[in-house]
KEPA-759271 format. One record per residue (C-alpha): residue in three letters; chain; x, y, z. Coordinates in steps of 0.25 Angstrom, whole numbers, always signed. Last residue first. Layout:
% residues N
r code:ALA | unit:A | X:X | Y:Y | Z:Z;
...
This chain:
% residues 347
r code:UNK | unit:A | X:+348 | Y:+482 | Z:+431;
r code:UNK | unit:A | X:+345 | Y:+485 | Z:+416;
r code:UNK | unit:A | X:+347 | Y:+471 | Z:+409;
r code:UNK | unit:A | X:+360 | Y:+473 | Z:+403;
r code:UNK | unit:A | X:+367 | Y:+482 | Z:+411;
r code:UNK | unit:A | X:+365 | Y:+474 | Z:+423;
r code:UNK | unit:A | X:+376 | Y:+466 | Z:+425;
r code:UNK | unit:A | X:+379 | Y:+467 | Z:+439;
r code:UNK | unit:A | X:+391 | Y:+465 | Z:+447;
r code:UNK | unit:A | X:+388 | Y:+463 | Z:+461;
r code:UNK | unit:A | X:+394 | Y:+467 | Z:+473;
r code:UNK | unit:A | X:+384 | Y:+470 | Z:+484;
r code:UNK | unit:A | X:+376 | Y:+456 | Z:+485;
r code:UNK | unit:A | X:+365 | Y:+458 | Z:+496;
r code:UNK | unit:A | X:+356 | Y:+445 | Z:+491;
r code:UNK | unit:A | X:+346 | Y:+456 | Z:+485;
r code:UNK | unit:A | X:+356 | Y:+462 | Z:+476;
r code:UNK | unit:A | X:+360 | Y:+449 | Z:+471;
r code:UNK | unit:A | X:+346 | Y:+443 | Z:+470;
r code:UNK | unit:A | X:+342 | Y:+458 | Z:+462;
r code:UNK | unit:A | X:+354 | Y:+455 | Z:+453;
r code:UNK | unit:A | X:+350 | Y:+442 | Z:+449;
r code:UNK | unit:A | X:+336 | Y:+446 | Z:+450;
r code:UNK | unit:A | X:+339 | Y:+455 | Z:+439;
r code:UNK | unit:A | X:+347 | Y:+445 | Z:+429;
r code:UNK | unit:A | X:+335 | Y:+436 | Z:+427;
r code:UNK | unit:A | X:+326 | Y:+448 | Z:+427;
r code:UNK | unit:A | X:+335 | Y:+456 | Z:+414;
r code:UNK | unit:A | X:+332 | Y:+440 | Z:+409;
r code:UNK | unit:A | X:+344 | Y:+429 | Z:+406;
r code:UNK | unit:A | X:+349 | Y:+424 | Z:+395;
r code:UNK | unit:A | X:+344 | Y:+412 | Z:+387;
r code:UNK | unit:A | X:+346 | Y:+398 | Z:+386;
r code:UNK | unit:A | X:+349 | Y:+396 | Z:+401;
r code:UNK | unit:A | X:+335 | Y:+390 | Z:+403;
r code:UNK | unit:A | X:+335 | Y:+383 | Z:+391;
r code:UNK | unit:A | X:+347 | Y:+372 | Z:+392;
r code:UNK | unit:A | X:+354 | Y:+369 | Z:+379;
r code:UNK | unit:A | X:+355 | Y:+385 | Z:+376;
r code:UNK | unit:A | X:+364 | Y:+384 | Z:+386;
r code:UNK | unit:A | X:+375 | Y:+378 | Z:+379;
r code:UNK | unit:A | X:+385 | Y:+387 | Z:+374;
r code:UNK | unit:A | X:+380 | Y:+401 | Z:+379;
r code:UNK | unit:A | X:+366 | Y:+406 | Z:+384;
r code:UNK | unit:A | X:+367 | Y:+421 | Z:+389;
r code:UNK | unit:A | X:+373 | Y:+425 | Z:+402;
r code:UNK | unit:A | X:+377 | Y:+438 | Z:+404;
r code:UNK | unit:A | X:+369 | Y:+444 | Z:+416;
r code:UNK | unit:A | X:+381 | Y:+442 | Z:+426;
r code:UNK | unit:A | X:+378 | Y:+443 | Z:+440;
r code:UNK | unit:A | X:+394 | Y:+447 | Z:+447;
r code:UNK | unit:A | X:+395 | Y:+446 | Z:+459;
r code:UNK | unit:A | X:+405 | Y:+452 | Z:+468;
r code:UNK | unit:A | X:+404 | Y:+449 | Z:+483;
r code:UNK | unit:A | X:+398 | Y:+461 | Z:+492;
r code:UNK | unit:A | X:+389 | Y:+452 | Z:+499;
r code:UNK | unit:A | X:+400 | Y:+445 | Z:+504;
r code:UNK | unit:A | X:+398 | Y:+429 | Z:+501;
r code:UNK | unit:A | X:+389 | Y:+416 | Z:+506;
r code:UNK | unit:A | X:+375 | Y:+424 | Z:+506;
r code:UNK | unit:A | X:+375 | Y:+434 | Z:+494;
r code:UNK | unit:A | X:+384 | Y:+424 | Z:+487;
r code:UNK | unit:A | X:+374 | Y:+412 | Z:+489;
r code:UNK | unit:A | X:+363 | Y:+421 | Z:+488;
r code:UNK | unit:A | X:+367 | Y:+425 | Z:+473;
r code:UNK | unit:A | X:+370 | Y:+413 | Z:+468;
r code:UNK | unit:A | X:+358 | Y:+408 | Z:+472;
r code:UNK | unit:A | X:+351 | Y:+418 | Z:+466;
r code:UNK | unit:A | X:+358 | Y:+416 | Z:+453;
r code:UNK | unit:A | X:+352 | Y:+402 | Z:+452;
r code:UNK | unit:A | X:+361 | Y:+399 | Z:+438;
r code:UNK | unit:A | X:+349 | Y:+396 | Z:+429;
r code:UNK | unit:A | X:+340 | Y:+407 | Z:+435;
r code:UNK | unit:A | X:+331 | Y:+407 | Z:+422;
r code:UNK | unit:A | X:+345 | Y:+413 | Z:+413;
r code:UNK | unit:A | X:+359 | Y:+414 | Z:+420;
r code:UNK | unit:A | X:+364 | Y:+425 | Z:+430;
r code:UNK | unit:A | X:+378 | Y:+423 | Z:+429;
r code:UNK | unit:A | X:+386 | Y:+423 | Z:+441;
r code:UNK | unit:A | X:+399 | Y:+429 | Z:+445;
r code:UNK | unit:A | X:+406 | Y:+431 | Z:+457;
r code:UNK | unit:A | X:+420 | Y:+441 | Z:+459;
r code:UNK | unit:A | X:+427 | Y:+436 | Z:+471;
r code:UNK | unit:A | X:+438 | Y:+445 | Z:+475;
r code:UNK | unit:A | X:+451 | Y:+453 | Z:+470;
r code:UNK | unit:A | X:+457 | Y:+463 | Z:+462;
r code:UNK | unit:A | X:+446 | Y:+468 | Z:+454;
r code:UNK | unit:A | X:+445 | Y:+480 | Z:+447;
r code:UNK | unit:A | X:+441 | Y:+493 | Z:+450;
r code:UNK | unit:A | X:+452 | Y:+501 | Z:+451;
r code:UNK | unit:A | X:+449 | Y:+502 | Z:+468;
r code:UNK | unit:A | X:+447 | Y:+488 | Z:+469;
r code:UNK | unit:A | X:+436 | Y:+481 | Z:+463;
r code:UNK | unit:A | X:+429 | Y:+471 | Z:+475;
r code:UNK | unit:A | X:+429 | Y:+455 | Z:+474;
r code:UNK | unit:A | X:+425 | Y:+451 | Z:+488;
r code:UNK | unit:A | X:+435 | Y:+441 | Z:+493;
r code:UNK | unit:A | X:+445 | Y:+434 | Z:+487;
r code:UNK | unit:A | X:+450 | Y:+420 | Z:+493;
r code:UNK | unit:A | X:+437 | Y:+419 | Z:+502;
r code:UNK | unit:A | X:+429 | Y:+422 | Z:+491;
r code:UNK | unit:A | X:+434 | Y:+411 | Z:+483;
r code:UNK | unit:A | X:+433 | Y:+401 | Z:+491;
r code:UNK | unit:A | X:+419 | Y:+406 | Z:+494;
r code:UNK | unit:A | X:+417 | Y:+407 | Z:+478;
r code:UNK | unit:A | X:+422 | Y:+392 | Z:+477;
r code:UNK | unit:A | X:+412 | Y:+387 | Z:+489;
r code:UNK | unit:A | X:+400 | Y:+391 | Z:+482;
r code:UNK | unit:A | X:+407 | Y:+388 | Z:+468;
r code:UNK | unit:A | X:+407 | Y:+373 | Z:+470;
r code:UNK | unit:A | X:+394 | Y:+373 | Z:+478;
r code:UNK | unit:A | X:+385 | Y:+377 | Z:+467;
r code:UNK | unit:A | X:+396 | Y:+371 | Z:+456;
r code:UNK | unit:A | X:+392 | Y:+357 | Z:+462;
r code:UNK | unit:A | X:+382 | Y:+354 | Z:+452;
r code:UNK | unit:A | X:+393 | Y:+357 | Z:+439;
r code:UNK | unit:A | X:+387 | Y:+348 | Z:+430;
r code:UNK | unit:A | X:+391 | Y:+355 | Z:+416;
r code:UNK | unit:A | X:+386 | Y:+368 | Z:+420;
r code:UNK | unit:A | X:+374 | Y:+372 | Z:+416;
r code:UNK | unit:A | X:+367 | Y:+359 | Z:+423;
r code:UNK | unit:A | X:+376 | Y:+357 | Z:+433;
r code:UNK | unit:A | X:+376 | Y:+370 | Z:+438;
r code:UNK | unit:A | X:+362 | Y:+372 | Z:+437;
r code:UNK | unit:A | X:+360 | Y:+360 | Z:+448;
r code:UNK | unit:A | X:+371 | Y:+366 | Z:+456;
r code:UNK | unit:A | X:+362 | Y:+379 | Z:+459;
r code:UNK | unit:A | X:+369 | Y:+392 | Z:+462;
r code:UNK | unit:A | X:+375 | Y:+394 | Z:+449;
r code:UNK | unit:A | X:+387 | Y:+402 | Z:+442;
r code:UNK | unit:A | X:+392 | Y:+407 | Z:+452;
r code:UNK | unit:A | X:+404 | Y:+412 | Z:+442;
r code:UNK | unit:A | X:+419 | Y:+413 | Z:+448;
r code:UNK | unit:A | X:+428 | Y:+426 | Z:+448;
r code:UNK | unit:A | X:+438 | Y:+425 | Z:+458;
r code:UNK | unit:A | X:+448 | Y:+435 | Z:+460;
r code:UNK | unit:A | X:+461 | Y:+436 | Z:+466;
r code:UNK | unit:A | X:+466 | Y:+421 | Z:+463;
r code:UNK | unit:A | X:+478 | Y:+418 | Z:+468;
r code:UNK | unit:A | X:+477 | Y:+418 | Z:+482;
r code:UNK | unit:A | X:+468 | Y:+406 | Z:+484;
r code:UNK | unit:A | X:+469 | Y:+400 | Z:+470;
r code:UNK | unit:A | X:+471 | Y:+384 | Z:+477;
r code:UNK | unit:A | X:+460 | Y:+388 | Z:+485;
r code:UNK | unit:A | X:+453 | Y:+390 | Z:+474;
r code:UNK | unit:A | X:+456 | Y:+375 | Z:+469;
r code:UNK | unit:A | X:+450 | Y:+369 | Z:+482;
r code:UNK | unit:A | X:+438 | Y:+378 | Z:+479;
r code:UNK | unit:A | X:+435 | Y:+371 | Z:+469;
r code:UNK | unit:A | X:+428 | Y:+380 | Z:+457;
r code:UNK | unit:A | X:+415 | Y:+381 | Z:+451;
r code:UNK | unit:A | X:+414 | Y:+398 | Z:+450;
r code:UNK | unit:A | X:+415 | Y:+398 | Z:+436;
r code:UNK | unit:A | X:+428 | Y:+405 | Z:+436;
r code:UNK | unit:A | X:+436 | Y:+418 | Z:+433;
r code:UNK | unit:A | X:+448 | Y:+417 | Z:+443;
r code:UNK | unit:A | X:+452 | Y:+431 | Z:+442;
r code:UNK | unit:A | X:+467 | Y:+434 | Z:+446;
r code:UNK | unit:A | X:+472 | Y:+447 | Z:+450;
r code:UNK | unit:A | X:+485 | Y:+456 | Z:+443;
r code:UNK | unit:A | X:+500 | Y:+453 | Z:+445;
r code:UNK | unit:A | X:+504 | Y:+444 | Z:+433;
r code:UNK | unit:A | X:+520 | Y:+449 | Z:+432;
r code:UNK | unit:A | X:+527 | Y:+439 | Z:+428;
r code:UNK | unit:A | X:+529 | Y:+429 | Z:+440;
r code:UNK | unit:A | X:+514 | Y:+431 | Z:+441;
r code:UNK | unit:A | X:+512 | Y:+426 | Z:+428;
r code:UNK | unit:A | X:+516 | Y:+413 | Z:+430;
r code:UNK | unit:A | X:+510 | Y:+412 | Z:+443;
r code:UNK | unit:A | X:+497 | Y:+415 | Z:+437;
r code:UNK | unit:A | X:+501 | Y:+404 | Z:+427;
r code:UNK | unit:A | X:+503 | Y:+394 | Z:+438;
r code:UNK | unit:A | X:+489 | Y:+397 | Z:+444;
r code:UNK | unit:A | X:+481 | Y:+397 | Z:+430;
r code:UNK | unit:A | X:+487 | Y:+384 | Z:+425;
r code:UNK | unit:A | X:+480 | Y:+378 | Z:+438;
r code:UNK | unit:A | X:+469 | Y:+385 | Z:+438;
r code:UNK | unit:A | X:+466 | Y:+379 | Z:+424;
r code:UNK | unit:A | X:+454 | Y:+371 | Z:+426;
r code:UNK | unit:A | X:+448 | Y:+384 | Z:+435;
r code:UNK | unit:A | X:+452 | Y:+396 | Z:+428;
r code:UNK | unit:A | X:+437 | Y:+397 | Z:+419;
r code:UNK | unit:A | X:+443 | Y:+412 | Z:+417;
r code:UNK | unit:A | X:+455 | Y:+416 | Z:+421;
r code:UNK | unit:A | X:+456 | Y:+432 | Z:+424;
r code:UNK | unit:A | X:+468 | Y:+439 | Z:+426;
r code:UNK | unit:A | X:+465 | Y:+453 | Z:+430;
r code:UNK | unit:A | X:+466 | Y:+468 | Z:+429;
r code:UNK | unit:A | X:+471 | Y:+466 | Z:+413;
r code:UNK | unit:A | X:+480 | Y:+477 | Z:+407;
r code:UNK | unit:A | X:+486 | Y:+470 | Z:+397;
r code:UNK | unit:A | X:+498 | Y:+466 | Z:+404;
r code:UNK | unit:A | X:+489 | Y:+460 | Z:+414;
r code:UNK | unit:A | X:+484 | Y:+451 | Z:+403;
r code:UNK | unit:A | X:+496 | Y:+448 | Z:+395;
r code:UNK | unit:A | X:+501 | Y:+442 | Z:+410;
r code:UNK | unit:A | X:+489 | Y:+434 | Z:+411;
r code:UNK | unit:A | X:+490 | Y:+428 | Z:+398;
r code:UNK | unit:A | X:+506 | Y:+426 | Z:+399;
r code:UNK | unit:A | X:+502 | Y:+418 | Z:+413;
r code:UNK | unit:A | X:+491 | Y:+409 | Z:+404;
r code:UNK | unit:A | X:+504 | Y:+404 | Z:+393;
r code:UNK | unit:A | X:+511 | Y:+401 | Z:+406;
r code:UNK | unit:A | X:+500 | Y:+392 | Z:+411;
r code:UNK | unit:A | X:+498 | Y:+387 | Z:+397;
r code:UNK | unit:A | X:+490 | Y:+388 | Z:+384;
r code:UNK | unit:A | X:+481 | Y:+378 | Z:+377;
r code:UNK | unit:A | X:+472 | Y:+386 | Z:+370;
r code:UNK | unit:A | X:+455 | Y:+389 | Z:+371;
r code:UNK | unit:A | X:+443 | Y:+385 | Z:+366;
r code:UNK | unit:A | X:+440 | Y:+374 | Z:+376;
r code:UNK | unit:A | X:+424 | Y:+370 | Z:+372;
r code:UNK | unit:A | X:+420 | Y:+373 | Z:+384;
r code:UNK | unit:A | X:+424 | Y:+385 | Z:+393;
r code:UNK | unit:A | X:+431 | Y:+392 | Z:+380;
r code:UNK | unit:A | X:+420 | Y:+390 | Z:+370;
r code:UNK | unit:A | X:+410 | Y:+390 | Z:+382;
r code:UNK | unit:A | X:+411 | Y:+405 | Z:+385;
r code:UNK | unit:A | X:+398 | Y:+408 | Z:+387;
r code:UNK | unit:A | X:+397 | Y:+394 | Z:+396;
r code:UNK | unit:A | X:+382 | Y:+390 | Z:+396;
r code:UNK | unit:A | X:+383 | Y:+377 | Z:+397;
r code:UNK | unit:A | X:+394 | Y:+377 | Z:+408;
r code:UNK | unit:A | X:+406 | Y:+372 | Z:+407;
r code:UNK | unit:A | X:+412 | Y:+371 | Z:+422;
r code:UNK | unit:A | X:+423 | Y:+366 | Z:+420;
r code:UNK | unit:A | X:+430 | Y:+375 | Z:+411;
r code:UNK | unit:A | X:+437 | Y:+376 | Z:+397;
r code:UNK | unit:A | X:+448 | Y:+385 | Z:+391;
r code:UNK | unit:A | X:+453 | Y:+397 | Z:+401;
r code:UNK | unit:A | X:+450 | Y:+412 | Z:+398;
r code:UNK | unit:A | X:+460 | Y:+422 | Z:+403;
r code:UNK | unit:A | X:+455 | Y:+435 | Z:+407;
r code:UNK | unit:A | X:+462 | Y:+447 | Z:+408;
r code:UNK | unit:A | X:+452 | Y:+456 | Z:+414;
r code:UNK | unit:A | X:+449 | Y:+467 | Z:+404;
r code:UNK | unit:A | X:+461 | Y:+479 | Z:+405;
r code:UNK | unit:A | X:+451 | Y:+492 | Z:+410;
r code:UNK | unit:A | X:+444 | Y:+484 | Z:+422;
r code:UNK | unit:A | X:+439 | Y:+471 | Z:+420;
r code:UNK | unit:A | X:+438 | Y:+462 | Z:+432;
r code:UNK | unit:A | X:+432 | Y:+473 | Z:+440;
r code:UNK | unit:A | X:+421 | Y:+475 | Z:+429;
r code:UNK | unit:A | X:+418 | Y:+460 | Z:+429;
r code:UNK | unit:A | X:+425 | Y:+453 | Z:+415;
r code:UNK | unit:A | X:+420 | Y:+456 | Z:+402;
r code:UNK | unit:A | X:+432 | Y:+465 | Z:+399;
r code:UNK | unit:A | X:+442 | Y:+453 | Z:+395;
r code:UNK | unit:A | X:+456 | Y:+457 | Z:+394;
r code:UNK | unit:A | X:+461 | Y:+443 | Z:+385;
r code:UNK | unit:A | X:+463 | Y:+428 | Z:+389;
r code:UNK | unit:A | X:+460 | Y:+417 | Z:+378;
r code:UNK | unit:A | X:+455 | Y:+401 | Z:+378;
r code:UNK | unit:A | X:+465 | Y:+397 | Z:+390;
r code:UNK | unit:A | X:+468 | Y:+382 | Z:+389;
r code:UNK | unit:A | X:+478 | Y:+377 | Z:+400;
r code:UNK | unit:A | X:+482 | Y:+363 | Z:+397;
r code:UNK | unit:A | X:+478 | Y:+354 | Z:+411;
r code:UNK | unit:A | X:+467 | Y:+348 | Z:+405;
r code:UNK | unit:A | X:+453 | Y:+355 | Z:+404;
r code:UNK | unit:A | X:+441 | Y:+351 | Z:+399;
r code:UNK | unit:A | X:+433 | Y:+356 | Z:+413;
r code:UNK | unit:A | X:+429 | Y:+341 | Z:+414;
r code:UNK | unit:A | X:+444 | Y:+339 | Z:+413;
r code:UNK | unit:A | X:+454 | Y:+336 | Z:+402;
r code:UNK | unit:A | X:+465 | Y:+327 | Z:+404;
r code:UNK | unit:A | X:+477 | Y:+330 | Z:+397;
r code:UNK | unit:A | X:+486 | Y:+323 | Z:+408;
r code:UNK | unit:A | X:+486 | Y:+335 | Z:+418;
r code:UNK | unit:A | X:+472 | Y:+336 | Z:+417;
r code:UNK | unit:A | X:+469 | Y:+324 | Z:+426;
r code:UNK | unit:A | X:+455 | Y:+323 | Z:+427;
r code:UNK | unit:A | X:+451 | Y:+325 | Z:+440;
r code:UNK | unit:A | X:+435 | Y:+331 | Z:+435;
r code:UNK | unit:A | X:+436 | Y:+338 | Z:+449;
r code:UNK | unit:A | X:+421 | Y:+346 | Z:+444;
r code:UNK | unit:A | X:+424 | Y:+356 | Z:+453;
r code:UNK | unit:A | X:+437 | Y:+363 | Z:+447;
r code:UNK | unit:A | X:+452 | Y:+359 | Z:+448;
r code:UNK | unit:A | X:+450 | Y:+347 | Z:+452;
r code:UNK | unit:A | X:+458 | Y:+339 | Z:+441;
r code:UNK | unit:A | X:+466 | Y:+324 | Z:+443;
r code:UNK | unit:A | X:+479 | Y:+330 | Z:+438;
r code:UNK | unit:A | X:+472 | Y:+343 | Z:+437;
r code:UNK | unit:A | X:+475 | Y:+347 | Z:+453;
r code:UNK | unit:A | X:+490 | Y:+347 | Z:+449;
r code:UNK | unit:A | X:+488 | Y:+360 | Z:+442;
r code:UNK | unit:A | X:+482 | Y:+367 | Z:+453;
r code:UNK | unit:A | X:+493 | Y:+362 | Z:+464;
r code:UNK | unit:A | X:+504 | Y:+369 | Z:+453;
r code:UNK | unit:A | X:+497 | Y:+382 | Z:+452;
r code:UNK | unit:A | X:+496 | Y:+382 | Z:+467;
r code:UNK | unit:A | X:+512 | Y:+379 | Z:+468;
r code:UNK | unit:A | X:+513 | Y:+391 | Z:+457;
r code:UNK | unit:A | X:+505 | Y:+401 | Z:+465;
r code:UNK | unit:A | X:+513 | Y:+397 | Z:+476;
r code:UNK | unit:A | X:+527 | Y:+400 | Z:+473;
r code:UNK | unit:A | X:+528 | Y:+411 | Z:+483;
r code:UNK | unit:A | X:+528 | Y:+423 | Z:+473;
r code:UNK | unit:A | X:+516 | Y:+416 | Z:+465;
r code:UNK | unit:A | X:+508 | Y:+415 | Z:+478;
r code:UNK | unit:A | X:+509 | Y:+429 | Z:+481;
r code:UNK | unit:A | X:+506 | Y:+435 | Z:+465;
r code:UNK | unit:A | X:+495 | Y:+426 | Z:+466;
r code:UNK | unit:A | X:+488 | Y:+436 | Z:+477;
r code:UNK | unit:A | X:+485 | Y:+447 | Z:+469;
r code:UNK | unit:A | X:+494 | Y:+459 | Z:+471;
r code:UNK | unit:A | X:+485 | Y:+471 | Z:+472;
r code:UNK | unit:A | X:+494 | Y:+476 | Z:+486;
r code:UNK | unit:A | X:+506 | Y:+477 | Z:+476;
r code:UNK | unit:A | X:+501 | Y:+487 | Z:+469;
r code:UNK | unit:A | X:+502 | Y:+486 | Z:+454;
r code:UNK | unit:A | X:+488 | Y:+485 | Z:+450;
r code:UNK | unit:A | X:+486 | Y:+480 | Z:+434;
r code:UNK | unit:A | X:+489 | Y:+487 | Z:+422;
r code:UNK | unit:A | X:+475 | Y:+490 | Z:+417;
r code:UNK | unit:A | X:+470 | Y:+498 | Z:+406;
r code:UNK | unit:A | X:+478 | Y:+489 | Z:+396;
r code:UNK | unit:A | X:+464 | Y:+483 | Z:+388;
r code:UNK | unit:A | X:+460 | Y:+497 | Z:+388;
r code:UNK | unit:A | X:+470 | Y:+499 | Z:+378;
r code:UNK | unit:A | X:+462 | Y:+491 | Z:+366;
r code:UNK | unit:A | X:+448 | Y:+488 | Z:+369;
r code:UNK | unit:A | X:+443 | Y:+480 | Z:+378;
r code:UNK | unit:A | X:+427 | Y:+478 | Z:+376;
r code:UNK | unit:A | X:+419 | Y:+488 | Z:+384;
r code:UNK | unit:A | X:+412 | Y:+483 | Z:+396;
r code:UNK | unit:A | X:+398 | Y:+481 | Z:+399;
r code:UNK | unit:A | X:+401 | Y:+465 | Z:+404;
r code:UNK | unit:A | X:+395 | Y:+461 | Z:+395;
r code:UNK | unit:A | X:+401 | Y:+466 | Z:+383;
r code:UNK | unit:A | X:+415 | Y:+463 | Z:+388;
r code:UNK | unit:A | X:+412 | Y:+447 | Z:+389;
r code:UNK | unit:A | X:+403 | Y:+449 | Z:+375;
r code:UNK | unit:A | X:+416 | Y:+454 | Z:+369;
r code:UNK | unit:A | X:+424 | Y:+444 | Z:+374;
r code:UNK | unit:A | X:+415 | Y:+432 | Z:+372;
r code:UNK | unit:A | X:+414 | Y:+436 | Z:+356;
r code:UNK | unit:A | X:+431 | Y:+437 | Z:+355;
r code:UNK | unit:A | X:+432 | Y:+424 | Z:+363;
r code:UNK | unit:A | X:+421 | Y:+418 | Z:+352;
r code:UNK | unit:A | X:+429 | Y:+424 | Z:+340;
r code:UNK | unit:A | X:+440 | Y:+418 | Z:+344;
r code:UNK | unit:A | X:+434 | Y:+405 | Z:+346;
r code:UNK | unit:A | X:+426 | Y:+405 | Z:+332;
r code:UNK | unit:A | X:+412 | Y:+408 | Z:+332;
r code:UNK | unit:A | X:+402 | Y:+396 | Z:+332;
């Protein structure tokens, strides 16, 4: 097995290479300098200002004395050292944050996105590409002050975005950092980079705070999410309603006139071998229950990681067909605004 720093260096370059985008490469990682008109602001700056970016932070952080932070509601209390279903305490483990180009075009641009990659998640699927950091807890302790110099590095090197991904467990240390690095200077948009399996009591705890949300659908049948994902049967339901929260806070994710992306719901779902993840279903739900023009993403990247080689139908990738009807479903349920992957199967 490869070392971690040679593992974070592999997901990188694979990150960047599918998404068709060149690798960063010295000054390009300072291409962007951020918007300066005040009209741009995102809407955390607000709370911080009025002191209540910091109270949120502080309501977050007590909800891990007996934990609901995510679905599962495991309510161990982290606060003493406990570690939750999610492996979690109330430490804050990040495994690394750098520009990364693998992100969605309008999460890109010229700097990378500035992603931050937080240790362990609660979800832990078996088929997790990045399983070393999502499940086995490569990662270091840091803090929520520690996490504000992160983002601050990252806007000053150009980055469009912050983006935190798997931020659920640790929205707490996410919220008080934020409003940390507001009082420094933090002025670009937030990306809430998660699997989708969220509470929606919690999201409208980061109403305002968040300006884009970036969640996986990952499934459209709960008995497939508890098998692939560690028992997750409500994740269906769980994410139905999370993405309408979500939704209502954001709206339709569209670039503005530079390109990137500002604000809005950004949906992913990853097109898994033998119809494993019922894309259709996926598909007609958000056909049917959001704006026709809302932004998905179908990914085409999936290759059997960690554990799924344990269950055959996910032991291979998916066919140029399996990724075509995906696209032809999308196009047929009236959806506008997809992201296509097309490049490597022709389409």
């Amino acid at each position: 097995m490869p070392s971690t720093s040679r593992r974070k260096f592999i997901m990188t370059i694979l990150c960047a290479s599918i998404s068709g985008l060149t690798p960063f490469l010295g000054s390009q990682v300072f291409g962007y300098k951020g918007r300066k008109d005040s009209d741009s602001e995102p809407g955390y700056l607000k709370l911080h200002n009025r002191g209540e970016l910091k109270r949120r932070g502080e309501t977050l952080w007590k909800l891990m004395e007996s934990c609901e932070l995510c679905p599962r509601m495991c309510g161990v209390n982290r606060l003493e050292g406990e570690r939750g279903f999610c492996q979690a305490n109330a430490q804050l483990e990040v495994s690394s944050f750098h520009p990364h180009f693998g992100e969605e075009r309008p999460l890109v641009g010229n700097g990378g996105s500035g992603t931050v990659f937080l240790t362990n998640c609660g979800l832990r699927c078996v088929f997790c590409i990045n399983w070393g950091v999502s499940q086995e807890g490569e990662g270091s302790s840091k803090n929520t002050e520690d996490l504000s110099r992160m983002m601050l590095r990252l806007q000053e090197m150009g980055c469009p975005n912050i983006n935190f991904v798997t931020p659920t467990h640790y929205a707490p240390h996410m919220v008080l950092a934020v409003d940390k690095a507001a009082a420094k200077g933090l002025r670009v948009p937030l990306v809430y980079n998660t699997c989708g399996w969220e509470r929606v009591k919690i999201l409208k705890i980061l109403d305002g705070i968040i300006d884009i949300y970036l969640p996986d659908f990952k499934y459209s049948d709960g008995r497939k999410a508890a098998r692939y994902s560690s028992g997750a049967d409500t994740y269906v339901e769980d994410t139905q309603d999370a993405i309408l929260e979500m939704h209502g806070q954001v709206g339709v994710a569209k670039p503005a006139k530079d390109g990137l992306m500002h604000r809005g719901l950004m949906i992913r779902h990853l097109v898994m071998p033998n119809n494993a993840a019922g894309t259709k279903g996926v598909i007609q739900w958000i056909a049917k229950h959001l704006p026709k023009d809302t932004y998905l993403n179908l990914m085409s990247q999936y290759r059997p990681m960690y554990r799924a080689f344990n269950y055959p139908e996910i032991s291979r990738r998916i066919t140029r067909k399996e990724y075509a009807d995906a696209v032809r479903w999308a196009k047929g349920a009236g959806l506008t605004n997809l992201d296509i992957q097309g490049y490597f199967f022709g389409i």
